[in-house]
N, C-alpha and C positions, 0 to 999 in steps of 0.2 A: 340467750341463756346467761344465768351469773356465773360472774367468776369461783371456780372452787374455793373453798375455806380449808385449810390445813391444819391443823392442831392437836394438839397430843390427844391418843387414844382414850376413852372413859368408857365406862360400864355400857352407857346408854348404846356405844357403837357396836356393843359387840354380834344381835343379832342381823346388823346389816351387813356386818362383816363376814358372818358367817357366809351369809346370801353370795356375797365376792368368792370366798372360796371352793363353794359349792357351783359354781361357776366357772370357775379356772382351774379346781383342782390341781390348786397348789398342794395345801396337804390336806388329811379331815378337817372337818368345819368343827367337829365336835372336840379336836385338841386346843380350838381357841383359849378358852376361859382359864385351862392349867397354863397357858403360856403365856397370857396378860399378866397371871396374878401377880406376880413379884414386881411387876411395873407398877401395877395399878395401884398396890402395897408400897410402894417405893423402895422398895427393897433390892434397888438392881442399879446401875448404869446403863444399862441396857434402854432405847427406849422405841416405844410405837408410836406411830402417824395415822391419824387417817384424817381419807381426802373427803368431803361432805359437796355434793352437789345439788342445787336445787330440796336440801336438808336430809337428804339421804347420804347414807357410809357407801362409799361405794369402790375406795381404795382404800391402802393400807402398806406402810414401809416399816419392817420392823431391821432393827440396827445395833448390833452391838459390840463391846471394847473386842479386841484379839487379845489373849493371854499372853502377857509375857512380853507385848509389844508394846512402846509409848507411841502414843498418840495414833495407832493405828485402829479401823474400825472399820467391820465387816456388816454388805447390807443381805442378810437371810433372806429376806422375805418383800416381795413386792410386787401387788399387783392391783387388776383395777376389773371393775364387775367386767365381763363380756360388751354388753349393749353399750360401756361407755369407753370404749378401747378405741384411740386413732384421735381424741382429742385433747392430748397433750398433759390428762392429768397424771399419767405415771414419772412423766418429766417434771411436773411442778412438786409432786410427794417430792422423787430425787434430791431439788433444787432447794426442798426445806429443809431435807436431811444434812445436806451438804451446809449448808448455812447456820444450824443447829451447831455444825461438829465444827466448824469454820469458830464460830463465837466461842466455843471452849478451849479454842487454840491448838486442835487435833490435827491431824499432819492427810492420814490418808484414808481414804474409804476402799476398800477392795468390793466385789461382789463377782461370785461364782455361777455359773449354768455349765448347763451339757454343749457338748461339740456337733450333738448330731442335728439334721437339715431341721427337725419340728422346731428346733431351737434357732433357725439364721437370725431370724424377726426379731430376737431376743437380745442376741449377740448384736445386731445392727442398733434397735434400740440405742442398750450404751456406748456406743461407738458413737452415735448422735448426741450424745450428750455427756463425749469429752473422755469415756473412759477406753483405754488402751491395754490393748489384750496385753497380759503381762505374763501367763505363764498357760501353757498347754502340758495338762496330768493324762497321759494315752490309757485307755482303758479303765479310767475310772471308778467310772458310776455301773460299769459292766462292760463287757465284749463290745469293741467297738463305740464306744459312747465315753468321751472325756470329757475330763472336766477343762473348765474353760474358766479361767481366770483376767479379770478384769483391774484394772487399779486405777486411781485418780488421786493427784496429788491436789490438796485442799491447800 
């Protein structure tokens, strides 16, 4: 199989995209196209990735500045369709984001999840790939379920 292709988000990816989210239920598929636009417009700092396998969208990292903070940046959004999960393209999106914000001379990438068990795989992820739990918010996201803060200095 070829190696993934990473490149900035376009119009053309967004119904493959959706497919990914409709899949992992990250959030609805159907808030994609409000939440490109101002990328896609340019109209932002803010920016999207997606990962292209075999010429399908099948990942997606979206990333952006923290208010208020220099050179700090937060990654919202990332994941990877179900069927292609366990070969490493959520780590290469990661590895371009990070290299993206590296080249602008940005300092750090944080990235948030939940505390509880559906989430270890998630937490272990970025642990694999350099990021260090930085900060634990108890009760978060609701009763028993915190938030789980990540950071990685670039």
């Amino acid at each position: 199989m070829t190696n993934p292709i990473i490149r900035p988000t376009s119009t053309d990816d967004i119904a493959g995209l959706q497919a990914v989210l409709d899949g992992t239920e990250l959030f609805p598929s159907e808030m994609l196209p409000d939440m490109l636009a101002p990328f896609l417009s340019g109209d932002t700092e803010a920016f999207w990735l997606t990962c292209h396998k075999g010429g399908e969208a099948v990942g997606l990292c979206y990333t952006v500045p923290e208010e208020l903070a220099e050179g700090t940046w937060n990654m919202l959004a990332l994941a990877v369709r179900p069927d292609m999960q366990g070969k490493r393209l959520g780590a290469a999106l990661v590895k371009t984001a990070e290299q993206h914000l590296k080249n602008k001379g940005q300092r750090i990438l944080i990235v948030d999840t939940s505390g509880t068990d559906d989430f270890a795989l998630t937490r272990q992820f970025y642990a694999q790939n350099g990021y260090e739990e930085e900060a634990r918010i108890r009760d978060f996201w609701a009763h028993g379920d915190d938030k789980v803060i990540f950071r990685k200095a670039l």
